[in-house]
N, C-alpha and C positions, 0 to 999 in steps of 0.2 A: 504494500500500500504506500502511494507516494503522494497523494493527495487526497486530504480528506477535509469534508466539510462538515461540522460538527454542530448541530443545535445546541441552545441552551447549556455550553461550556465552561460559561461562568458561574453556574450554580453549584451542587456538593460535589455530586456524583459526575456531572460533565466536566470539571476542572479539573479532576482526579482521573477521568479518561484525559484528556488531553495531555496529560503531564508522563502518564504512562506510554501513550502514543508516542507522542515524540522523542521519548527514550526508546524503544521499541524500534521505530522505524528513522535510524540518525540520518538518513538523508529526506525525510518523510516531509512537507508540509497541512499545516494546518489553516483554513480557514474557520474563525470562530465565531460565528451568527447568533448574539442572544439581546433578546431586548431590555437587560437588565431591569427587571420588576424587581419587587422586593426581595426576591432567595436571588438574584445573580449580583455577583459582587467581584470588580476586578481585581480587590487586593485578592483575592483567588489564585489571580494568574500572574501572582510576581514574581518574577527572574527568569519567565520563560525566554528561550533563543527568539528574537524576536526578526529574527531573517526567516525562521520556519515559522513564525506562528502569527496572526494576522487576524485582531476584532477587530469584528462590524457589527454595530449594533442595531437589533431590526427586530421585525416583528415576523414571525412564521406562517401569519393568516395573512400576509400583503405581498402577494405574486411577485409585481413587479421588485420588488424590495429581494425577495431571495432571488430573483435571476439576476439583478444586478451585482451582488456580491457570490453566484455561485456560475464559477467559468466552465469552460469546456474542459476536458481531460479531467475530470474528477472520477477519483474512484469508487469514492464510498461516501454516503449521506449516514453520519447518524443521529439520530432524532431522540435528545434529551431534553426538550424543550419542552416543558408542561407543566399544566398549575396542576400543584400536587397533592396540597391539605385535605385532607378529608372534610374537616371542620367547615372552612371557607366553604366548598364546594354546596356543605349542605346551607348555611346561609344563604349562598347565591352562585347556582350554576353555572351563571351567563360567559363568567370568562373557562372554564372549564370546556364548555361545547365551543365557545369560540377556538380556543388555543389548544385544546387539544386533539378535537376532530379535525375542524376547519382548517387548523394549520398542518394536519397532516398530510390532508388531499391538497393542499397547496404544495408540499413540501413532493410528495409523488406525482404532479404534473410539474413540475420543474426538475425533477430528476431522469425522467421521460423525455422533455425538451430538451435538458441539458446532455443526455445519453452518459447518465449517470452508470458505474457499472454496476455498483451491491449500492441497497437501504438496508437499515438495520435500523428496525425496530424497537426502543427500550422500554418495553412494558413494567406492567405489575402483577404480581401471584393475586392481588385483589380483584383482576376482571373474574375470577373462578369461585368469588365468594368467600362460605366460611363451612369451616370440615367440624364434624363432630370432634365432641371433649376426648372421645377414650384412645384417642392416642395412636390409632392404627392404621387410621385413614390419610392417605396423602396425596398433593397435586400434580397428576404429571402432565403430562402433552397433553392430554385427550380429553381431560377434565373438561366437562361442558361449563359456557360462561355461568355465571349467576350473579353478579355485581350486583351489591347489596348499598351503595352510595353514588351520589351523583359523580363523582372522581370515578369512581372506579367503572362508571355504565359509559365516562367519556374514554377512558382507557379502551373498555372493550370497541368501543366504538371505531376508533382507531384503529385497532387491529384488525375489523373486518375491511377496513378498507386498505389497509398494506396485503390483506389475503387477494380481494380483488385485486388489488392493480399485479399481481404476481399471476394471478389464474389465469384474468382477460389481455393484459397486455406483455404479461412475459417479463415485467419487470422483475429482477434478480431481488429477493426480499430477504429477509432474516427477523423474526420475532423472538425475543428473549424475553424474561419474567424471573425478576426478582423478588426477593423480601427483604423484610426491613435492614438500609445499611447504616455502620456505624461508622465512625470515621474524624478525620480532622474537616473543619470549614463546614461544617453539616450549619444551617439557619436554623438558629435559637427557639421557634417555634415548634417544632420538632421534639418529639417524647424525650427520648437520648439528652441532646445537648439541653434542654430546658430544664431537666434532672439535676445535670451537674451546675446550670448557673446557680437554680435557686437555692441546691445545698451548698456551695460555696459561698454564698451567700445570705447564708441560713434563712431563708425562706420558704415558706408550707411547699409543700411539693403535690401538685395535683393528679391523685391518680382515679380514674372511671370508673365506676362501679365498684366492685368489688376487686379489680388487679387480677381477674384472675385469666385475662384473655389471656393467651398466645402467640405470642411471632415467632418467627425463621429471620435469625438474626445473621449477618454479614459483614466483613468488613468491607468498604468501602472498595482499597485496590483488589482484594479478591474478583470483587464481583467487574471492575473493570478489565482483569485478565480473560475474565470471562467472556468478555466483549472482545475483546482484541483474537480470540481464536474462535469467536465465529465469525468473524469477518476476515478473518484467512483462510480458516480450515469446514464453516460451515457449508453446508449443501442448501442450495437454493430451495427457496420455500418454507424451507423447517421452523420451527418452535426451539425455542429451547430453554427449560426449566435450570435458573441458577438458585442454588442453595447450600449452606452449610452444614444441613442436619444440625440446627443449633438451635431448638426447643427453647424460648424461655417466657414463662409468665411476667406480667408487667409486673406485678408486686415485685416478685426474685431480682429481675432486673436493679429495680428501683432500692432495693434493700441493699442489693449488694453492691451498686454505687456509695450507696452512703456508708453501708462500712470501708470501702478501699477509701474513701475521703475522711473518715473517721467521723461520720456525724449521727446523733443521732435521728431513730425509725421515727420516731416523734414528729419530723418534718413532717410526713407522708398524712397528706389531707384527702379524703376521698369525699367526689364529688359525683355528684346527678350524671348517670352514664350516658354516651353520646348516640344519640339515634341510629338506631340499625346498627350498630357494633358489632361488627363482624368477633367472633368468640375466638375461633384458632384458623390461624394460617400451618403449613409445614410441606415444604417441598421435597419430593422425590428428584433428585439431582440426577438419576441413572445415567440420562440419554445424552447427558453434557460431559459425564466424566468417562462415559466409554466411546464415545465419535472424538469426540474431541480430548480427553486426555485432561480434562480440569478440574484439580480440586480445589478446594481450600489452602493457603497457606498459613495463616493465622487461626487458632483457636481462641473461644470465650478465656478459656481459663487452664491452665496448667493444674490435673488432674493430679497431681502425687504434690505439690507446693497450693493448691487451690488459690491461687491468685491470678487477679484478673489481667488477659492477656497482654503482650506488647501492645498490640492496636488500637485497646482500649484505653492503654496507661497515655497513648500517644496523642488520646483522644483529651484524655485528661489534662494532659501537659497544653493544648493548646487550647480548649476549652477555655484555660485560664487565661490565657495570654490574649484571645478575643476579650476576655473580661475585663483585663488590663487596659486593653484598646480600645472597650467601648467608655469605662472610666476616663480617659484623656479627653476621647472624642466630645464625652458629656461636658466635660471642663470649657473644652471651647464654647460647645452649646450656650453653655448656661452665659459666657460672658460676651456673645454676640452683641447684643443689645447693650450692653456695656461700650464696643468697638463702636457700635452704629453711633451712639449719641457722643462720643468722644471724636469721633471724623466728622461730622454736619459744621461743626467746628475751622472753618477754614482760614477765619482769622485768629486763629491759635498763637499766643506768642509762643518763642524758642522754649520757653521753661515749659509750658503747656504741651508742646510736643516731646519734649522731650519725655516728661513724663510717661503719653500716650505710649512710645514707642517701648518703653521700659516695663509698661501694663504688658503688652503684645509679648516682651521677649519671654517674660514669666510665666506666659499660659504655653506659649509655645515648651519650655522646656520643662513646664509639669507633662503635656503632650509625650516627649520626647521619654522621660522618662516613665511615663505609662509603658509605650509602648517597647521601649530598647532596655527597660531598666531591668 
């Protein structure tokens, strides 16, 4: 793969591919298409080679907009670019069906015009619903849809129409389906990262119902190695189920963050569970780790030392240091309006200004030390 064009790369999981990519493929280009909404964030993408790697920021439901940034000789479309929250979605599904159906059939008549070679698909194990409690039951390829939220009914949505454009027109497609990942840069809304702010933080920690649903937990570049060999090694048309075999209920999650943080269970506030809550997810990974050769390389936790994994601590470790960042960034926040009314200011004398400048240099290096300290 020498050129690829990449949706929504500035978000968790799409910067975490692209970072892998382009290490992956050293003489590889990337073009990077995301409209930076709320989850897409450049400080994402800092230090990448920026001779290979190449944002534009756009929208994936405005045609002309992705043909102008997606050239001829492209090899690969993949499509991370979606509003993702369950929550939001059930408030209001409007950008859900816009951005993630509308921008997909966008996204497949431009890959079509563009004579794109592969699409690749990045779904969710959610368009398939929710499996019973007893533990035996799991989703693999074949599993009929049942999407149980408006995110997830726009997911499947999408996928019928990557199935079309690969039945009727031959287009080269790829559909993957993950579960929950965990990772560094993951947006703060988010179970995971919203966990560690608010116990770091010692703040109530909100869990649904009773804690006792189920995800199929991942880490983050796992699930993008996952990506990266179906789009080399995948067979046109296929599905393909990533997962870690990695069982865990939200309570246990949530419990055993705050013991590696050392906080107490106490935080943990249970609130009015969220409509339609899907109970358990858990994937059968079979058909990915035998075509393809992919497993896991990170686990939850070290089995004989019971401590939580590298990727989870790495999670930790940066977790904090977003926390760090948003602290600085607040600093400036709050002394905006401080700047504004001290520049309106224009006949300021020398001591006046100097002052002002002195105010600036000090927020700037509380700033600095949030962030580098």
């Amino acid at each position: 793969m020498q050129k690829l064009f990449i949706t929504g790369g500035a978000g968790f999981i799409g910067s975490a591919f692209v970072r892998l990519a382009l290490e992956r493929w050293p003489s590889g280009e990337v073009v990077n298409f995301d409209a930076l909404t709320y989850a897409g964030n450049l400080d994402n993408l800092r230090d990448l080679d920026q001779t290979r790697h190449r944002f534009v920021k756009g929208d994936i439901a405005e045609k002309q907009a992705v043909l102008d940034a997606l050239a001829t000789g492209v090899d690969a479309i993949v499509n991370f670019a979606a509003e993702s929250h369950v929550d939001r979605s059930i408030f209001s599904a409007d950008e859900f069906i816009r951005t993630n159906v509308l921008g997909t059939q966008v996204l497949l008549d431009c890959a079509r015009e563009r004579n794109v070679r592969r699409f690749l698909q990045v779904s969710t194990d959610e368009v398939m619903g929710s499996l019973p409690e007893d533990g035996e039951a799991f989703f693999t390829e074949e599993s009929p849809f049942c999407p149980n939220s408006p995110y997830a009914a726009s997911k499947a949505g999408a996928e019928h129409l990557v199935r079309a454009a690969h039945h009727t027109f031959g287009l080269d497609t790829i559909i993957t389906r993950c579960g929950n990942n965990y990772g560094p840069r993951q947006f703060p809304e988010k179970f995971l990262p919203l966990l560690m702010a608010n116990a770091m933080s010692d703040k109530s920690i909100p869990v649904y119902g009773d804690g006792l649903n189920v995800r199929d937990w991942v880490y983050v570049d796992d699930h993008c190695r996952a990506l990266l060999l179906a789009l080399e090694k995948g067979k046109s048309g296929a599905i393909y189920n990533v997962g870690a075999r990695n069982e865990r209920r939200n309570l246990d999650v949530a419990r055993s963050v705050l013991d590696q943080l050392g906080k107490p269970h106490s935080l943990l506030k249970f609130v009015k569970d969220r409509p339609g809550h899907d109970r358990r997810y858990a994937i059968d990974p079979t058909v990915i780790e035998a075509e393809l050769g992919w497993s896991p390389e990170e686990t939850w936790e070290d089995e004989n030392l019971n401590k939580i994994d590298v990727g989870l601590k790495r999670t930790f470790d940066l977790q904090e240091r977003f926390r760090d960042v948003s602290e600085g960034l607040q600093i400036v926040k709050d002394n905006l309006e401080l700047f504004k009314d001290l520049l309106q200011y224009r006949n300021s004398t020398l001591l006046e200004w100097i002052i002002i400048i002195l105010i600036l240099v000090e927020v700037l290096n509380l700033l600095i030390g949030k962030v580098f300290g």
